[in-house]
N, CA, C and O atoms as CSV, one atom per row, in Angstrom:
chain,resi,resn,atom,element,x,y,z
A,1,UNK,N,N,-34.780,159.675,6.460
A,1,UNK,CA,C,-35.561,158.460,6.464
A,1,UNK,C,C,-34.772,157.353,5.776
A,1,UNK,O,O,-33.932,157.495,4.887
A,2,UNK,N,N,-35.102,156.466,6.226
A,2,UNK,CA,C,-33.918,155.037,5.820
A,2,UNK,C,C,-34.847,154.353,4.853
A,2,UNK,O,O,-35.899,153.878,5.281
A,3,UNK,N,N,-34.498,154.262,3.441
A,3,UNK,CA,C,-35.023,153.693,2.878
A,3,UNK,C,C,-35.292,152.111,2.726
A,3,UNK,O,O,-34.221,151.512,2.827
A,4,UNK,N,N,-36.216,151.377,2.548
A,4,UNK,CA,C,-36.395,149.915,2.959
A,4,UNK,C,C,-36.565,149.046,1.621
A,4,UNK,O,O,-37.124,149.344,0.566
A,5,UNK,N,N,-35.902,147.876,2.010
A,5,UNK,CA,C,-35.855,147.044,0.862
A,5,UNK,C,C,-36.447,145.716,1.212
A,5,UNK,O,O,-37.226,145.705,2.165
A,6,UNK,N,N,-36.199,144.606,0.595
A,6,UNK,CA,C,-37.048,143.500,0.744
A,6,UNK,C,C,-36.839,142.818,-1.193
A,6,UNK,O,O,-36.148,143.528,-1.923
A,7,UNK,N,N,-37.316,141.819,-1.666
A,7,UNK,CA,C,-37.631,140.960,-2.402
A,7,UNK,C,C,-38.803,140.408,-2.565
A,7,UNK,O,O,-39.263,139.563,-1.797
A,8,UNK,N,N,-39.541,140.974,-3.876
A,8,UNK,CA,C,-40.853,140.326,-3.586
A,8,UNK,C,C,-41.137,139.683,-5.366
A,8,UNK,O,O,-40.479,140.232,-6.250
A,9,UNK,N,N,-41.701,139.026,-5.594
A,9,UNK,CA,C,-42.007,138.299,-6.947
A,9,UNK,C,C,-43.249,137.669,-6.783
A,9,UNK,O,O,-43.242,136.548,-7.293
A,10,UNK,N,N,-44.381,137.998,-6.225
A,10,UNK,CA,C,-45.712,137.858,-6.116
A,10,UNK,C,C,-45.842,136.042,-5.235
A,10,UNK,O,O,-44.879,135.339,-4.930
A,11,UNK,N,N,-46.883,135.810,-5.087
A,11,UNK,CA,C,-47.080,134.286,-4.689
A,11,UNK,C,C,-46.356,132.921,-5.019
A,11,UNK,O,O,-46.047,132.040,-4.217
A,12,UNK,N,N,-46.144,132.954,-6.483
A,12,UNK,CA,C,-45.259,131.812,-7.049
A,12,UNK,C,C,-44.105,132.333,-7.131
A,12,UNK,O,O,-43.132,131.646,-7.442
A,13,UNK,N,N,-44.002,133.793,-6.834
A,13,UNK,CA,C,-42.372,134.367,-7.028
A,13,UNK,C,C,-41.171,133.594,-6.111
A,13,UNK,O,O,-40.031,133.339,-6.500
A,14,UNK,N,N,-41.794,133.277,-4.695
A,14,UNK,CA,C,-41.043,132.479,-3.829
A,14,UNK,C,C,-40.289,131.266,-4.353
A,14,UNK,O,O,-39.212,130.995,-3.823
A,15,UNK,N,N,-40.880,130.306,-5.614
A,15,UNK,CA,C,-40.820,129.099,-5.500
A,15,UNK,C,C,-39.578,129.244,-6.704
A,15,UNK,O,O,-38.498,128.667,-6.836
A,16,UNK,N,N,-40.415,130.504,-7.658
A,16,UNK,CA,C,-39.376,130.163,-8.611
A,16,UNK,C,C,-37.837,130.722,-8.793
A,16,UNK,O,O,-36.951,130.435,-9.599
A,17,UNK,N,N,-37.918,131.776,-7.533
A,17,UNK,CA,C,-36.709,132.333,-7.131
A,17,UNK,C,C,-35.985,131.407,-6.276
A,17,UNK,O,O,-34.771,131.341,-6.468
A,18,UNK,N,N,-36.278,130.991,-5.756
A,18,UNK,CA,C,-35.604,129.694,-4.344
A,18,UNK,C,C,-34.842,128.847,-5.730
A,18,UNK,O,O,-33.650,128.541,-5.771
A,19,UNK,N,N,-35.466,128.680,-6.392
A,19,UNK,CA,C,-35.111,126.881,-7.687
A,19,UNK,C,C,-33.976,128.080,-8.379
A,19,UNK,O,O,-32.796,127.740,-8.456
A,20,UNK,N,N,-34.348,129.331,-8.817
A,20,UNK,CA,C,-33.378,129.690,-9.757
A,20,UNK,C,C,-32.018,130.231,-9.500
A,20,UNK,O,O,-30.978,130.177,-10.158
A,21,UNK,N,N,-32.364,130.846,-8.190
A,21,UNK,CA,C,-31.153,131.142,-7.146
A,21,UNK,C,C,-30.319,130.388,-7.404
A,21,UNK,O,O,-29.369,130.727,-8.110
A,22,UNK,N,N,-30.467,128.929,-6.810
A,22,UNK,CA,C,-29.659,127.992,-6.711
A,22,UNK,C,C,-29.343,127.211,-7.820
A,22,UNK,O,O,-28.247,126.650,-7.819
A,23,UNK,N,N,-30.055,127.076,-8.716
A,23,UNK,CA,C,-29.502,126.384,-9.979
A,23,UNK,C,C,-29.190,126.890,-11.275
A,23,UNK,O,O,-29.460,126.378,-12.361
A,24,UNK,N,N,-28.620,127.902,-11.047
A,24,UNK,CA,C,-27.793,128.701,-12.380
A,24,UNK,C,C,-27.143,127.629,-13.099
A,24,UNK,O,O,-26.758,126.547,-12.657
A,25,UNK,N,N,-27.089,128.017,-14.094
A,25,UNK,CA,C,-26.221,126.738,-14.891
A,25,UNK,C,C,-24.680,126.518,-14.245
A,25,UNK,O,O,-24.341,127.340,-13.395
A,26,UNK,N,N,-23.763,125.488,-14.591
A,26,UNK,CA,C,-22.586,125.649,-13.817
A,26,UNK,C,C,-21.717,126.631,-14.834
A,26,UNK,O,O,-20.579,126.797,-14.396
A,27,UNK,N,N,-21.893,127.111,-15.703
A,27,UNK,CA,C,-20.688,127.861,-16.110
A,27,UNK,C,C,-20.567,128.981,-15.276
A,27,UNK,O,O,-19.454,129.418,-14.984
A,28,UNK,N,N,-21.812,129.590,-14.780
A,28,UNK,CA,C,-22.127,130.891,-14.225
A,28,UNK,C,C,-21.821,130.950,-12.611
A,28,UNK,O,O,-22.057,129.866,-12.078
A,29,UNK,N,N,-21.476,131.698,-11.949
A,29,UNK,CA,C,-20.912,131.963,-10.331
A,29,UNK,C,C,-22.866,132.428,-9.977
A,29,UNK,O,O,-23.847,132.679,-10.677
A,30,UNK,N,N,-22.541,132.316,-8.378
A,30,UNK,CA,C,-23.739,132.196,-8.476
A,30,UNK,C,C,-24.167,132.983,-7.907
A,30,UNK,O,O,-23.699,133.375,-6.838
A,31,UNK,N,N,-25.857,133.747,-8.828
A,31,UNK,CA,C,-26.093,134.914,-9.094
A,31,UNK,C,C,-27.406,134.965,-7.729
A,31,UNK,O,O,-28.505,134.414,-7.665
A,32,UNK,N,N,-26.740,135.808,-6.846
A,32,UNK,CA,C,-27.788,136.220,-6.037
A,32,UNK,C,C,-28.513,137.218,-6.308
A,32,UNK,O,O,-27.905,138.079,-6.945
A,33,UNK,N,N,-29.990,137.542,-5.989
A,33,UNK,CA,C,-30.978,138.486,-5.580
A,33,UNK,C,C,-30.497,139.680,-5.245
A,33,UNK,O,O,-30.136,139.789,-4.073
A,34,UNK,N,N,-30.369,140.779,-6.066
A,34,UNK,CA,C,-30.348,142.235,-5.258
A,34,UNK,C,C,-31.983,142.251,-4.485
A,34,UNK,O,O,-32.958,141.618,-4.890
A,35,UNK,N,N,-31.929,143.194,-3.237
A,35,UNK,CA,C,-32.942,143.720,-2.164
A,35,UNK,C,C,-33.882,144.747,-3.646
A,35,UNK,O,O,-33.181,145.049,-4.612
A,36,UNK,N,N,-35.003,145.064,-3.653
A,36,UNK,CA,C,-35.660,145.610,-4.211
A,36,UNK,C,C,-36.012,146.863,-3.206
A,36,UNK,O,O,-36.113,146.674,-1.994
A,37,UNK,N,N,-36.133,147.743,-3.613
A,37,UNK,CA,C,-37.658,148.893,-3.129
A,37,UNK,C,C,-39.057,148.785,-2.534
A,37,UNK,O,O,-40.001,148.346,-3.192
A,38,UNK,N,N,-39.145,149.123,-1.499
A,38,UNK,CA,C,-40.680,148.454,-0.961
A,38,UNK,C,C,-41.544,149.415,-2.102
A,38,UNK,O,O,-42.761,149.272,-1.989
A,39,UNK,N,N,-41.151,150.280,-3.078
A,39,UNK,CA,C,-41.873,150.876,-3.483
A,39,UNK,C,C,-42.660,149.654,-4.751
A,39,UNK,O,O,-43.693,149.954,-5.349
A,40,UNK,N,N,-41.925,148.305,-4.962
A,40,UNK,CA,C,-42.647,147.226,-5.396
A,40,UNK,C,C,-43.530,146.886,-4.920
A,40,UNK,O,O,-43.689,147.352,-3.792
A,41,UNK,N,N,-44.616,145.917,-5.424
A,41,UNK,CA,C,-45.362,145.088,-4.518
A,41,UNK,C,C,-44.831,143.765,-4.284
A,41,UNK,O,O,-43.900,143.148,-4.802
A,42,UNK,N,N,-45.904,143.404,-3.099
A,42,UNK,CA,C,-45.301,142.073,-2.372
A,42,UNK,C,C,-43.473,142.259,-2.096
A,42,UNK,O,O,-42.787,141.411,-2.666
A,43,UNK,N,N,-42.944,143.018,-1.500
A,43,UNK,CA,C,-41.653,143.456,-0.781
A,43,UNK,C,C,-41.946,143.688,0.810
A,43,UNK,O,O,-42.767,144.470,1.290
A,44,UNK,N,N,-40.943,142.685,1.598
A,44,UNK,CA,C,-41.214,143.123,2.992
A,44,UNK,C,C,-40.383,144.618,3.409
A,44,UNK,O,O,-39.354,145.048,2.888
A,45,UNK,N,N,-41.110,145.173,4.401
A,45,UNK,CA,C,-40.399,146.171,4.504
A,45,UNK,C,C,-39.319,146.072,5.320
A,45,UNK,O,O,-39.734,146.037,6.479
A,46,UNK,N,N,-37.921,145.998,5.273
A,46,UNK,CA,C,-37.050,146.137,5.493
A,46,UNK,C,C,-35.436,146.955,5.227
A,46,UNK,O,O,-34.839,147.031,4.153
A,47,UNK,N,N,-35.118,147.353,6.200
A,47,UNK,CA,C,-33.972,147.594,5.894
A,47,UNK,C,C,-32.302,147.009,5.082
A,47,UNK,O,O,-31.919,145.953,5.586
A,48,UNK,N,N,-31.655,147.392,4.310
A,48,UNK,CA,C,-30.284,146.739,4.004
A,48,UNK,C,C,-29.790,146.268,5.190
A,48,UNK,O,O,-29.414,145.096,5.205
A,49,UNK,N,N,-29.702,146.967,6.250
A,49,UNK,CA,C,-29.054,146.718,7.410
A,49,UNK,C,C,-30.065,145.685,8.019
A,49,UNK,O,O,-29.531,145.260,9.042
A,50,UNK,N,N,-31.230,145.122,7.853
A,50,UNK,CA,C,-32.137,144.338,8.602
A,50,UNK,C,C,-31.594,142.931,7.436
A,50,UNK,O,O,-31.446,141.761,7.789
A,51,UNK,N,N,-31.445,143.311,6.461
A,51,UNK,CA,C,-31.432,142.340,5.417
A,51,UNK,C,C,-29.801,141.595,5.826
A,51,UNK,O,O,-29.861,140.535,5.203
A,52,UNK,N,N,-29.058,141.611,6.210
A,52,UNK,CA,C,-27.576,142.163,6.423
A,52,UNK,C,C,-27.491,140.944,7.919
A,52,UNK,O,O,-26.848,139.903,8.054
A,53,UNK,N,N,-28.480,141.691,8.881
A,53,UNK,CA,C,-28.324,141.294,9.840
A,53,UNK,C,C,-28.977,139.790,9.905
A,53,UNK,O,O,-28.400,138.968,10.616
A,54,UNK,N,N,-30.549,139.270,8.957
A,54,UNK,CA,C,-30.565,138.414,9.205
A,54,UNK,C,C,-30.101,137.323,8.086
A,54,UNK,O,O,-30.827,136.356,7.857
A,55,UNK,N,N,-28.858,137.509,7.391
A,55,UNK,CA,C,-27.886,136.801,6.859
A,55,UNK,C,C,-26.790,136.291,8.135
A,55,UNK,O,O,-26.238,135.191,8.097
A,56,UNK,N,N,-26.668,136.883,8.800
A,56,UNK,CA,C,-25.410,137.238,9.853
A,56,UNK,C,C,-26.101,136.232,10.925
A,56,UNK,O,O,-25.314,135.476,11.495
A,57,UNK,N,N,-27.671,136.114,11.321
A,57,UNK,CA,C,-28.163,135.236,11.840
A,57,UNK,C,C,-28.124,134.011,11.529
A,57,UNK,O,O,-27.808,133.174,12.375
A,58,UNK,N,N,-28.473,133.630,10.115
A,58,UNK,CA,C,-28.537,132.100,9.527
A,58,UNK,C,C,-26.855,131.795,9.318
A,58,UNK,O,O,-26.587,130.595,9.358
A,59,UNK,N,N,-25.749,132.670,9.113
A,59,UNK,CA,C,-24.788,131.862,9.249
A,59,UNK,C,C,-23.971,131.942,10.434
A,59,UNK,O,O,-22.754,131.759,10.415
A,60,UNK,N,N,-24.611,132.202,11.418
A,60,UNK,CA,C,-24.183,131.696,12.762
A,60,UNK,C,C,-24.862,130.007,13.170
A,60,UNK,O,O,-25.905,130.034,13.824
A,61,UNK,N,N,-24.535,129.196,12.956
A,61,UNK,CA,C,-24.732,127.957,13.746
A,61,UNK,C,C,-25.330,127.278,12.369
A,61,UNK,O,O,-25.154,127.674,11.216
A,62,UNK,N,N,-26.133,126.074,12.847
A,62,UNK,CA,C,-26.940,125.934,11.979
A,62,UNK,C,C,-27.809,126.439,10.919
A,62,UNK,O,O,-28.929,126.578,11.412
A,63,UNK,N,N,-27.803,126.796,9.619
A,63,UNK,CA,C,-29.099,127.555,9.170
A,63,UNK,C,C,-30.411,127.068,9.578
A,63,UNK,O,O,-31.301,127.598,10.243
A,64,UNK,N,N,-30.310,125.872,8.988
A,64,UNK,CA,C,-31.882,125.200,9.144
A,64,UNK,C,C,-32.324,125.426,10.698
A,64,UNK,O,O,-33.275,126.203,10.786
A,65,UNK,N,N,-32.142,125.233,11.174
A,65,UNK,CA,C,-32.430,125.597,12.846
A,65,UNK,C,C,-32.464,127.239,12.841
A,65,UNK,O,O,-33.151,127.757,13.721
A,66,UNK,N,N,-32.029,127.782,12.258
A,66,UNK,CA,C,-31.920,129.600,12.949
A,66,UNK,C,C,-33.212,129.601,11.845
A,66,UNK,O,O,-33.912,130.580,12.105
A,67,UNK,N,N,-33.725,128.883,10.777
A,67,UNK,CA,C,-34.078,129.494,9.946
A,67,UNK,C,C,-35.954,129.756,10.443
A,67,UNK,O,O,-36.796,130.594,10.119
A,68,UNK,N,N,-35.958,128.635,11.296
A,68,UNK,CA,C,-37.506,128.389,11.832
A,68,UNK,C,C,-37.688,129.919,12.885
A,68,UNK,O,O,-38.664,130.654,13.034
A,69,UNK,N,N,-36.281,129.974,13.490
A,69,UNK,CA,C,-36.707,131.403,14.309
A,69,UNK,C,C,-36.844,132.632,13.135
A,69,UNK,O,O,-37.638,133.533,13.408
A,70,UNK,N,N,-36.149,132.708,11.913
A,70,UNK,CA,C,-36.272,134.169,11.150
A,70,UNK,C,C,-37.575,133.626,10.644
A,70,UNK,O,O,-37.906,134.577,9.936
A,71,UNK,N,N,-38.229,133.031,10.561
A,71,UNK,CA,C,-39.616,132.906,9.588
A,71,UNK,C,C,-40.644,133.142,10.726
A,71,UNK,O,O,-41.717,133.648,10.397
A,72,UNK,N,N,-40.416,132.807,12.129
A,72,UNK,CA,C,-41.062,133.298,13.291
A,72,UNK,C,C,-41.340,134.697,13.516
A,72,UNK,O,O,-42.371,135.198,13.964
A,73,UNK,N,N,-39.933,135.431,13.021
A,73,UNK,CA,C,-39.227,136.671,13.364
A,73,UNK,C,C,-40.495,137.671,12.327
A,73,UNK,O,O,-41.276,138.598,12.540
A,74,UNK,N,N,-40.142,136.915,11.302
A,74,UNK,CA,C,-40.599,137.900,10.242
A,74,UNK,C,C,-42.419,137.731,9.974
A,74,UNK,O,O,-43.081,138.630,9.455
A,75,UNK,N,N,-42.911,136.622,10.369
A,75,UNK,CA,C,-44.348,136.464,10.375
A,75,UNK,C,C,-44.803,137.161,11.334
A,75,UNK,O,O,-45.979,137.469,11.142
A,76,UNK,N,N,-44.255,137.649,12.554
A,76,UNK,CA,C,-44.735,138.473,13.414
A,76,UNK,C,C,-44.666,139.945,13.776
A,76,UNK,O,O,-45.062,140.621,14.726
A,77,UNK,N,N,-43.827,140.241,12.333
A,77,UNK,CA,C,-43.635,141.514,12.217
A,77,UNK,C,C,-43.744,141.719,11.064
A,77,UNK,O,O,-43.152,142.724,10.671
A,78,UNK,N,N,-44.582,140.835,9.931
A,78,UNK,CA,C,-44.990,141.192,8.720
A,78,UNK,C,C,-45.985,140.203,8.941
A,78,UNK,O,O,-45.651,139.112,8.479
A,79,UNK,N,N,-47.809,140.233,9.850
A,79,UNK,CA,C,-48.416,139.182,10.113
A,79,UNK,C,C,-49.204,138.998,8.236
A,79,UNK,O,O,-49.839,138.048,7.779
A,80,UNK,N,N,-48.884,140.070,7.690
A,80,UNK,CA,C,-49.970,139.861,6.058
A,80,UNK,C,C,-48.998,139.364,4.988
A,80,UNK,O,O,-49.320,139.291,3.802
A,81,UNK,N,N,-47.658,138.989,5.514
A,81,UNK,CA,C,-46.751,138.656,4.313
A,81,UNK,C,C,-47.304,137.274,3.847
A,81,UNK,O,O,-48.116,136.723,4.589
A,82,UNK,N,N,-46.950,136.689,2.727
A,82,UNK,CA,C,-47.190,135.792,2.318
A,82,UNK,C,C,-46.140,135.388,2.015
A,82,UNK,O,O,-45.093,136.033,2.068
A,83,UNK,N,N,-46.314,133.897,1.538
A,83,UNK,CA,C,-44.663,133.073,1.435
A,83,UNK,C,C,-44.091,132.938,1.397
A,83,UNK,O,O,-43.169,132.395,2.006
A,84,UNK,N,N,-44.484,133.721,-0.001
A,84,UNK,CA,C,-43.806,133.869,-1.465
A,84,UNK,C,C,-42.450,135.111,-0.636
A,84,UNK,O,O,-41.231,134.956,-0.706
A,85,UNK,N,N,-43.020,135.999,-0.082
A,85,UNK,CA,C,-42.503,137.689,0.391
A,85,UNK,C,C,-41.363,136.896,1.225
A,85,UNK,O,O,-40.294,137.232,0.715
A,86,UNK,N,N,-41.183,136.206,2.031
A,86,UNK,CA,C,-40.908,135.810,3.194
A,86,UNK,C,C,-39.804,134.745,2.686
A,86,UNK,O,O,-38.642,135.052,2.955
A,87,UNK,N,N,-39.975,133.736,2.103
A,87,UNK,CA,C,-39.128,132.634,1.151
A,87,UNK,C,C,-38.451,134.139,0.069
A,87,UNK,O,O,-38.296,133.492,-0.966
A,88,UNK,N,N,-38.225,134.857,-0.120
A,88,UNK,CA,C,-37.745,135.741,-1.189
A,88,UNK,C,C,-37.053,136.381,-0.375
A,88,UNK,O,O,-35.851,136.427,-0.636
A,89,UNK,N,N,-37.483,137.015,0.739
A,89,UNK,CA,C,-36.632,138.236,2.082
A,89,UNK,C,C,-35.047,136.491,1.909
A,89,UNK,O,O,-34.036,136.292,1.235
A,90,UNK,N,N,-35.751,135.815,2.879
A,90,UNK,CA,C,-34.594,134.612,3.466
A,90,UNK,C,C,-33.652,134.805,2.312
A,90,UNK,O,O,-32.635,135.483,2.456
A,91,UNK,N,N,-33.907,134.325,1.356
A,91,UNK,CA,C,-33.114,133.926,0.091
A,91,UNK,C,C,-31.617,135.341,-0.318
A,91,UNK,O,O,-30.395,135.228,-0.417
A,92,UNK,N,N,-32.729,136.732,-0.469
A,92,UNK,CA,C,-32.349,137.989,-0.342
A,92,UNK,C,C,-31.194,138.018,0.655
A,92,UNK,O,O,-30.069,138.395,0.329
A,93,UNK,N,N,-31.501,137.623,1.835
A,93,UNK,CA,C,-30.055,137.579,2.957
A,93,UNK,C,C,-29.454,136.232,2.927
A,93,UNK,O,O,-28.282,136.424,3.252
A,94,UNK,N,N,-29.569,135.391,2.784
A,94,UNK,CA,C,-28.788,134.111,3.159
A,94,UNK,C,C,-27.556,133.968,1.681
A,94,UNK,O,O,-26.427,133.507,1.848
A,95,UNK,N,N,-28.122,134.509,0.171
A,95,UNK,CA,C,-27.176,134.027,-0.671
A,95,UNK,C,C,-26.042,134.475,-0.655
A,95,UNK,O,O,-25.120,133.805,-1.120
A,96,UNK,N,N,-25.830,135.744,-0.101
A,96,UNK,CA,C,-24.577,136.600,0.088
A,96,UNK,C,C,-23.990,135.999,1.079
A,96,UNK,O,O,-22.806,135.869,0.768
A,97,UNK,N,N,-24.208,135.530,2.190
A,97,UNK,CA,C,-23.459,134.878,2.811
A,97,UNK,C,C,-22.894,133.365,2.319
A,97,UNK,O,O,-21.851,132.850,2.721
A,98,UNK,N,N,-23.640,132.906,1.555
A,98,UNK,CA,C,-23.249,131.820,0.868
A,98,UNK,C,C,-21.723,132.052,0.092
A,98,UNK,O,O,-20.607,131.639,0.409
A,99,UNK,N,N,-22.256,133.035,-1.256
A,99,UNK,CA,C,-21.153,133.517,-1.996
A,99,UNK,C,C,-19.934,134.070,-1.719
A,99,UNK,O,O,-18.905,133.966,-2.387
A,100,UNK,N,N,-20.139,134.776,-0.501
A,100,UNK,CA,C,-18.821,135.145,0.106
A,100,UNK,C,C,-17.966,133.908,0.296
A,100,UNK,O,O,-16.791,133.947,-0.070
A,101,UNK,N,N,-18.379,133.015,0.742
A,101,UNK,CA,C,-17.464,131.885,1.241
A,101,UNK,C,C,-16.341,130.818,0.193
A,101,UNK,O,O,-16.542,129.709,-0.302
A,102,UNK,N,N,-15.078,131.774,0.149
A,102,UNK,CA,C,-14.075,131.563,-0.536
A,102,UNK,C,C,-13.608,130.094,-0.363
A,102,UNK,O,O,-13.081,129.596,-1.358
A,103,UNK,N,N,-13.720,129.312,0.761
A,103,UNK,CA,C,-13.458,128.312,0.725
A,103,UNK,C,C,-14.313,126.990,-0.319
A,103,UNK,O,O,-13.718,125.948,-0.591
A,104,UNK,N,N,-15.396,127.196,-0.685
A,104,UNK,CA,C,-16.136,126.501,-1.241
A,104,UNK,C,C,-16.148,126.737,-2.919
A,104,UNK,O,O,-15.996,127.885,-3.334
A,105,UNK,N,N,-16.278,125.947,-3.591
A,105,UNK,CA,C,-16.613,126.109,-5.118
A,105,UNK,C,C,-17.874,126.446,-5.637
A,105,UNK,O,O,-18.872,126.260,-4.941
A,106,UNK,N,N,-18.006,127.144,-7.316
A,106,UNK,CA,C,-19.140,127.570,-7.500
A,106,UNK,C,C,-20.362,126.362,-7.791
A,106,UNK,O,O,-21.481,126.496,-8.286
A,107,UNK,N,N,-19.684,125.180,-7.288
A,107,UNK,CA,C,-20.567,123.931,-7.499
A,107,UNK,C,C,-21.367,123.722,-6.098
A,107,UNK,O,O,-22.576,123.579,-5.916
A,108,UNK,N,N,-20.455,123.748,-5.309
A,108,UNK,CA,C,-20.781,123.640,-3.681
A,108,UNK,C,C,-21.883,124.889,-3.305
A,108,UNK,O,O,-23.003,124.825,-2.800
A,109,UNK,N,N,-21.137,125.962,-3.737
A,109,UNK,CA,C,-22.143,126.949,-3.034
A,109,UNK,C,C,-23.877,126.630,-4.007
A,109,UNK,O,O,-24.921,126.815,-3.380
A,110,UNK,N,N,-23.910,126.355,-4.889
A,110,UNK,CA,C,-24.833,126.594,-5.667
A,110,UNK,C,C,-25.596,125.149,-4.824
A,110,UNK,O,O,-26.709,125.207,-4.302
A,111,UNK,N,N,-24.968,124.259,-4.838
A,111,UNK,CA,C,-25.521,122.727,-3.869
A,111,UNK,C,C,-25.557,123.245,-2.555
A,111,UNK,O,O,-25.777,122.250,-1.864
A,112,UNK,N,N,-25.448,124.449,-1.640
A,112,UNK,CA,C,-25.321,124.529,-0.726
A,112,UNK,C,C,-26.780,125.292,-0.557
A,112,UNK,O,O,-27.668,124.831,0.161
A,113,UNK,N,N,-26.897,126.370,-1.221
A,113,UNK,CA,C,-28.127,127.552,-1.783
A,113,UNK,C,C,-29.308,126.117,-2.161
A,113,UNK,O,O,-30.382,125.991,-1.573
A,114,UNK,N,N,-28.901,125.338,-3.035
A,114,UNK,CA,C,-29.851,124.619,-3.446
A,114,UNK,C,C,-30.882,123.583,-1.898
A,114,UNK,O,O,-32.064,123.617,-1.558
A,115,UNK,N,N,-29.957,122.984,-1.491
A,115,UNK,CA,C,-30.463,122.628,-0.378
A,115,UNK,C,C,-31.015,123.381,0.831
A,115,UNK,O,O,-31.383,122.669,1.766
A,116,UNK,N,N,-31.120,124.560,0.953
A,116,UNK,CA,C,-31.165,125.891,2.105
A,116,UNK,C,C,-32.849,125.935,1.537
A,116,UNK,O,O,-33.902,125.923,2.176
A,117,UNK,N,N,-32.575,125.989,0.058
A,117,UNK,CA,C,-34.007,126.586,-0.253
A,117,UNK,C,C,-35.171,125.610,-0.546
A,117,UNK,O,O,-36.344,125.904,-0.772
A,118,UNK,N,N,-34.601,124.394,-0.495
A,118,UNK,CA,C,-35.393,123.532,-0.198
A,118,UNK,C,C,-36.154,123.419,0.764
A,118,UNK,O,O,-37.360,123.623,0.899
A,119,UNK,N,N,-34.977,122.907,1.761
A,119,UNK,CA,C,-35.889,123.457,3.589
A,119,UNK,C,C,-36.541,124.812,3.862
A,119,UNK,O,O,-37.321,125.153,4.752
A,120,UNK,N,N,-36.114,125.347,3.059
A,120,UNK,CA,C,-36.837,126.843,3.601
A,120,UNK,C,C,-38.397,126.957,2.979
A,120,UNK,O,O,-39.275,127.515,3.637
A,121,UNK,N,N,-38.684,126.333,1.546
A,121,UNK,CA,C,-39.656,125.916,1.503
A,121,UNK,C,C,-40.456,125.083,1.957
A,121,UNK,O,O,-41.648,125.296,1.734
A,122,UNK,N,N,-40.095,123.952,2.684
A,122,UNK,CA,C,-40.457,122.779,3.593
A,122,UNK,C,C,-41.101,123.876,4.434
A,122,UNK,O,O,-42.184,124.333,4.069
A,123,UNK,N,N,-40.554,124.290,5.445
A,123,UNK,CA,C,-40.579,125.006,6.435
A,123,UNK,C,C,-41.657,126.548,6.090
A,123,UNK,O,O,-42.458,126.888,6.961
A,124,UNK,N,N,-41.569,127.188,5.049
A,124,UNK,CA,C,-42.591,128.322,5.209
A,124,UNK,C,C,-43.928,127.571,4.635
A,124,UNK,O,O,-45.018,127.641,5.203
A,125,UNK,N,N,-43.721,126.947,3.599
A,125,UNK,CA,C,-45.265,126.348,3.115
A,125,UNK,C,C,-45.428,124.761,3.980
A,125,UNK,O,O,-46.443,124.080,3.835
């Protein structure tokens, strides 16, 4: 059995993980979200490899544009998730793809994360 992960921090967990993600202080590189245990509450159920894949989605093309289809994706296959679950999954896959990206500084990526999670809150609430 494949064990499933996800990110969950209850209702306001969404808002204050999106802000903290992205605004680590600047001395610090920037500290993404490990996937949690669905054995938490408020965790979508997902796979590493689901988590993986829809990172691999948002940095193909546009994010903001791919991002309206994964919040589509995931409301219809988690119809009881709440926001918070859903703004926390995104965040969970999109920062690693952020951080990987050697070309950018730990100022940029953190301004890059910062603006992602902006719209992504626009967009789920």
């Amino acid at each position: 059995m494949r064990e499933r992960f996800g990110l969950g921090a209850g209702r306001s967990g969404g808002i204050a993980l999106a802000a903290s993600c992205a605004l680590i202080g600047s001395a610090f590189a920037l500290d993404c979200p490990d996937p949690q245990s669905i054995a938490s509450r408020g965790v979508l159920q997902e796979t590493l490899a689901d988590i993986a894949a829809t990172g691999k989605i948002l940095s193909s093309g546009d994010p903001e544009k791919k991002t309206v289809g994964v919040i589509a994706d995931l409301r219809s296959r988690h119809p009881k998730a709440d926001g918070a679950e859903i703004v926390n999954y995104v965040i969970t896959a999109y920062c690693p793809v952020i951080n990987a990206l050697t070309t950018l500084s730990e100022a940029e990526k953190k301004a890059r994360m910062d603006a992602f999670s902006k719209q992504l809150l626009d967009k789920v609430y």
